[in-house]
VMD Tcl script that builds the backbone (N, CA, C; Angstrom):
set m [mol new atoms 192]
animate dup $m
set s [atomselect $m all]
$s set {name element resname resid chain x y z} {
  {N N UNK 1 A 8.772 -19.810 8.052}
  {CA C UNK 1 A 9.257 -20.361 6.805}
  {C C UNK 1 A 10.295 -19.434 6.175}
  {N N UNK 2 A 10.198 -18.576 5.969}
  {CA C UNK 2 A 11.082 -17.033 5.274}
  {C C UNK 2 A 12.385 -16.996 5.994}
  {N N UNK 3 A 12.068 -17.351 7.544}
  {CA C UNK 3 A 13.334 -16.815 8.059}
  {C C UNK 3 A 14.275 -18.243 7.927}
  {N N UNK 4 A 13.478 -19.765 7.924}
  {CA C UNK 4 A 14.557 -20.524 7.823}
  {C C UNK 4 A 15.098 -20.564 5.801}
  {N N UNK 5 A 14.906 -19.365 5.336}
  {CA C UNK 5 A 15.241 -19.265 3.843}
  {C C UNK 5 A 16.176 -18.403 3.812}
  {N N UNK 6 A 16.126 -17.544 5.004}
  {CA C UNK 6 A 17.407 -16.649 5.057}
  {C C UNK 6 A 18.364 -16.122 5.781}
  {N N UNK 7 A 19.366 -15.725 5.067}
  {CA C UNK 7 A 20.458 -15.797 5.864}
  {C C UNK 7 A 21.046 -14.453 5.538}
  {N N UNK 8 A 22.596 -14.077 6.075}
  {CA C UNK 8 A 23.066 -13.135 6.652}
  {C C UNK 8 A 23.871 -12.767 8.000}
  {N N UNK 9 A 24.870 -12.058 8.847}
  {CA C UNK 9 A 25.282 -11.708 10.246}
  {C C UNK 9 A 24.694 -10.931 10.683}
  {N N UNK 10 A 24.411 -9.977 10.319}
  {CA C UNK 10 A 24.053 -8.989 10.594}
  {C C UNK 10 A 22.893 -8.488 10.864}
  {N N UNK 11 A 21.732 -8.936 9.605}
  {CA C UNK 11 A 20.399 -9.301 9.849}
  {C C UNK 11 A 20.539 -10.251 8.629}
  {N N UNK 12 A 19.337 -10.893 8.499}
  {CA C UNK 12 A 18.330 -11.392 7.459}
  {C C UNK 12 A 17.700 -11.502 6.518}
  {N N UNK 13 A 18.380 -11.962 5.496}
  {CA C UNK 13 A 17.719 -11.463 4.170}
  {C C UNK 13 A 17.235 -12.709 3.260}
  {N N UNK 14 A 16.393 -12.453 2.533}
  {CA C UNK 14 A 16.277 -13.560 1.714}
  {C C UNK 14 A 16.308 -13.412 0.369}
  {N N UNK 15 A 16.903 -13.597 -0.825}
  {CA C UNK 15 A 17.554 -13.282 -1.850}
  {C C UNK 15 A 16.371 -13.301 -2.427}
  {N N UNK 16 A 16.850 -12.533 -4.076}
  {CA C UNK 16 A 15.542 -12.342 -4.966}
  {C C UNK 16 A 15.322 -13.442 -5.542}
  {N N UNK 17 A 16.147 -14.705 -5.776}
  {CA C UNK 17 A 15.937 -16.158 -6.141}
  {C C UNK 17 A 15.065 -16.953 -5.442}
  {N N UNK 18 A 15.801 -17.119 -4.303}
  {CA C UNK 18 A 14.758 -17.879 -2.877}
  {C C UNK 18 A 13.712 -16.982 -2.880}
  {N N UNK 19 A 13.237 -15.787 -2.827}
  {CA C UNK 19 A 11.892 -15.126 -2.763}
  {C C UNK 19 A 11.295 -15.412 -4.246}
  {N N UNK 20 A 11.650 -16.012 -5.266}
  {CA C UNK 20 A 11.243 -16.109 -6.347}
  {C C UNK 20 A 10.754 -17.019 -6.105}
  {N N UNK 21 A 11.307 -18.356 -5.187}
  {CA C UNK 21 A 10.578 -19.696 -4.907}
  {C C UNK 21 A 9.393 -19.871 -4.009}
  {N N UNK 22 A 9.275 -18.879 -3.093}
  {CA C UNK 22 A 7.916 -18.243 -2.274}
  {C C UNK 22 A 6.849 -18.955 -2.935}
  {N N UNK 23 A 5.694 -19.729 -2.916}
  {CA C UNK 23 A 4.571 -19.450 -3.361}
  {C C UNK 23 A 3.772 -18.894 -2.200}
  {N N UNK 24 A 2.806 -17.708 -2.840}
  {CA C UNK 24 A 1.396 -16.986 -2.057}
  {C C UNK 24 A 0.538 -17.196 -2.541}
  {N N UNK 25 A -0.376 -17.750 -1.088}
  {CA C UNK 25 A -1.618 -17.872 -1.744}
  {C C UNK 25 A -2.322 -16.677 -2.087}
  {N N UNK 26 A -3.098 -16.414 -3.295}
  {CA C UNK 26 A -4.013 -15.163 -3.578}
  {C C UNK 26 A -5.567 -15.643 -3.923}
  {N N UNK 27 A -6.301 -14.654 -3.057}
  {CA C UNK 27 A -7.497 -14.580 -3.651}
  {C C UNK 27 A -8.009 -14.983 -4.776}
  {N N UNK 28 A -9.046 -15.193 -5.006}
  {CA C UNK 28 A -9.648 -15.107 -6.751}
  {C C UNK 28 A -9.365 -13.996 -7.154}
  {N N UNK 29 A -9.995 -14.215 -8.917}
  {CA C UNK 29 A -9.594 -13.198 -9.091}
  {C C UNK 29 A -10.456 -11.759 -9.068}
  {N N UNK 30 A -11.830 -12.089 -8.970}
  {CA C UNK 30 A -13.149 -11.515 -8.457}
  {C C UNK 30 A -12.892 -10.795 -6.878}
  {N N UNK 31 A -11.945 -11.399 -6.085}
  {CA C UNK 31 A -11.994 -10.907 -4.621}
  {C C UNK 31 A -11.238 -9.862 -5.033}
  {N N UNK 32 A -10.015 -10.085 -5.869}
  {CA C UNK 32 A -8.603 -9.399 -5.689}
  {C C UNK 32 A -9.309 -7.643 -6.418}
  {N N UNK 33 A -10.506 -8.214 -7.809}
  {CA C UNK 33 A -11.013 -6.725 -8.031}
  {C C UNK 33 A -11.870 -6.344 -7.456}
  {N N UNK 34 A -12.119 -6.504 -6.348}
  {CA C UNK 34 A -13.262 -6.043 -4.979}
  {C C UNK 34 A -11.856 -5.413 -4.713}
  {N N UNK 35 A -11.347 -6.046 -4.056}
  {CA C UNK 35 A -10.272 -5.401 -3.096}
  {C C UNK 35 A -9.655 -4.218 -3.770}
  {N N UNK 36 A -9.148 -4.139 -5.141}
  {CA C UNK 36 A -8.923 -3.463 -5.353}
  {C C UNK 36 A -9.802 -1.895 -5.645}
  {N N UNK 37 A -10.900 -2.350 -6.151}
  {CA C UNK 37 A -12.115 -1.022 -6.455}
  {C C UNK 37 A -11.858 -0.591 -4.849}
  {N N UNK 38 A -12.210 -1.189 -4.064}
  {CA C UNK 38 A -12.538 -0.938 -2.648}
  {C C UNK 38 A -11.002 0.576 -2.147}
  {N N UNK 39 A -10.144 -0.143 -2.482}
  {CA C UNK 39 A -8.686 0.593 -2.248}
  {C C UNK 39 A -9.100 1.786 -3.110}
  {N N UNK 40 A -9.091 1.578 -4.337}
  {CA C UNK 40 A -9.426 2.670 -5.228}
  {C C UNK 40 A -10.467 4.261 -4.362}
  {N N UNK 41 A -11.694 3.290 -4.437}
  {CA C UNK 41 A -12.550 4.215 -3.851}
  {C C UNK 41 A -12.255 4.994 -2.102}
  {N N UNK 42 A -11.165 4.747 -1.649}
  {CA C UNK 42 A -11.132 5.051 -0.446}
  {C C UNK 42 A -9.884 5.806 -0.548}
  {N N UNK 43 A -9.109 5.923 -1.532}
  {CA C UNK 43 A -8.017 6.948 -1.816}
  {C C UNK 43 A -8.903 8.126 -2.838}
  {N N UNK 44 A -9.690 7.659 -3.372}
  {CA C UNK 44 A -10.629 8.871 -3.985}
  {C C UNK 44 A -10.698 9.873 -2.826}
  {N N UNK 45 A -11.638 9.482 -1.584}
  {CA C UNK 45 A -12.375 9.870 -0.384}
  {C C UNK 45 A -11.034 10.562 -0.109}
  {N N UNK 46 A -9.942 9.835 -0.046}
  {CA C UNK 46 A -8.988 10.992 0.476}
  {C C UNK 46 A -8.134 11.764 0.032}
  {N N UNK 47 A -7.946 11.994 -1.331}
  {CA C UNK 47 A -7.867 12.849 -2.485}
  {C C UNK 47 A -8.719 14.168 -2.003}
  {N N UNK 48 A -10.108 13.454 -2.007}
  {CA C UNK 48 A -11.211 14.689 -2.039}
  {C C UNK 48 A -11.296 15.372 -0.427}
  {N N UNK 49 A -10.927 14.759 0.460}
  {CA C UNK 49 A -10.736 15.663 1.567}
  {C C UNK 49 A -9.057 16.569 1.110}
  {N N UNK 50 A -8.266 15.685 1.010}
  {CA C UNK 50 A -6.901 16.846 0.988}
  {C C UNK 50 A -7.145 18.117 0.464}
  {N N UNK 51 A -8.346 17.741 -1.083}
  {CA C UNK 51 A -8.389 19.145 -1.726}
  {C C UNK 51 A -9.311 20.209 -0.772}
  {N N UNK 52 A -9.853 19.590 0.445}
  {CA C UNK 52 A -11.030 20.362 0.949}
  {C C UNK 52 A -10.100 21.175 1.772}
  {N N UNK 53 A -9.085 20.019 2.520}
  {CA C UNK 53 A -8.232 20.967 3.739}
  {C C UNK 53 A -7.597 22.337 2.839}
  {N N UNK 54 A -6.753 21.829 1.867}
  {CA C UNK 54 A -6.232 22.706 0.676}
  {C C UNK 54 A -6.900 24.148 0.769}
  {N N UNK 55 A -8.161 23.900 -0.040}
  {CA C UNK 55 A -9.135 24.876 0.147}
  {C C UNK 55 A -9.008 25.609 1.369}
  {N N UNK 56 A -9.202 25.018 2.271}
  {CA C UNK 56 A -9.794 25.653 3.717}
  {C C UNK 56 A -8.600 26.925 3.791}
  {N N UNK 57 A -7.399 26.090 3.353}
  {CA C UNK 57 A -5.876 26.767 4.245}
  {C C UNK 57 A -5.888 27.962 3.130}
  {N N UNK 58 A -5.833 27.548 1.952}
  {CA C UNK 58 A -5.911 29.150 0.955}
  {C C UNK 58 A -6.586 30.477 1.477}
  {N N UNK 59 A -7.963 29.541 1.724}
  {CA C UNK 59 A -8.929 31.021 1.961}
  {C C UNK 59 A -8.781 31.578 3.323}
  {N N UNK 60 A -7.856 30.544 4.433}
  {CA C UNK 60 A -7.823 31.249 5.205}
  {C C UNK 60 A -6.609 32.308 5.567}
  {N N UNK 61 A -5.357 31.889 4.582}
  {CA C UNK 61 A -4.224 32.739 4.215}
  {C C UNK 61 A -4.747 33.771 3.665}
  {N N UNK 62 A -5.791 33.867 2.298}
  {CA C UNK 62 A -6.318 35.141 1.826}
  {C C UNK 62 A -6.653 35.996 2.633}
  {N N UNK 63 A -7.452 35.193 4.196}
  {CA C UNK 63 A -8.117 36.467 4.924}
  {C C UNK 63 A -7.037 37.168 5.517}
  {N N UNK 64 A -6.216 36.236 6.073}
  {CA C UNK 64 A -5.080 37.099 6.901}
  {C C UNK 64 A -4.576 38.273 6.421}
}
mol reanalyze $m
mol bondsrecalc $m
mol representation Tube
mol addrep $m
């Protein structure tokens, strides 16, 4: 559908008008804040490892 909306030589584009005419279907709105907590909580998890590697690499520069 997208690509018979757009045009171009070179490649393919589809303007911010015609992409304005797009409809998507979305979730409820109950799924969409699952989905989102879910995203949330799993960039936490990796927040809290970066600070662990972090950690690790300090103390092991200190020993050197």
């Amino acid at each position: 559908m997208l690509e018979s909306m757009a045009s171009g030589t070179t490649f393919l584009e589809v303007s911010g008008k015609k992409a304005g005419q797009i409809k998507m279907p979305l979730p409820p709105f109950e799924v969409q804040k699952e989905i989102a907590a879910f995203i949330n909580k799993e960039f936490s998890s990796l927040d809290e490892a970066k600070e662990q590697v972090y950690s690790v690499l300090d103390s092991s520069e200190e020993r050197k």
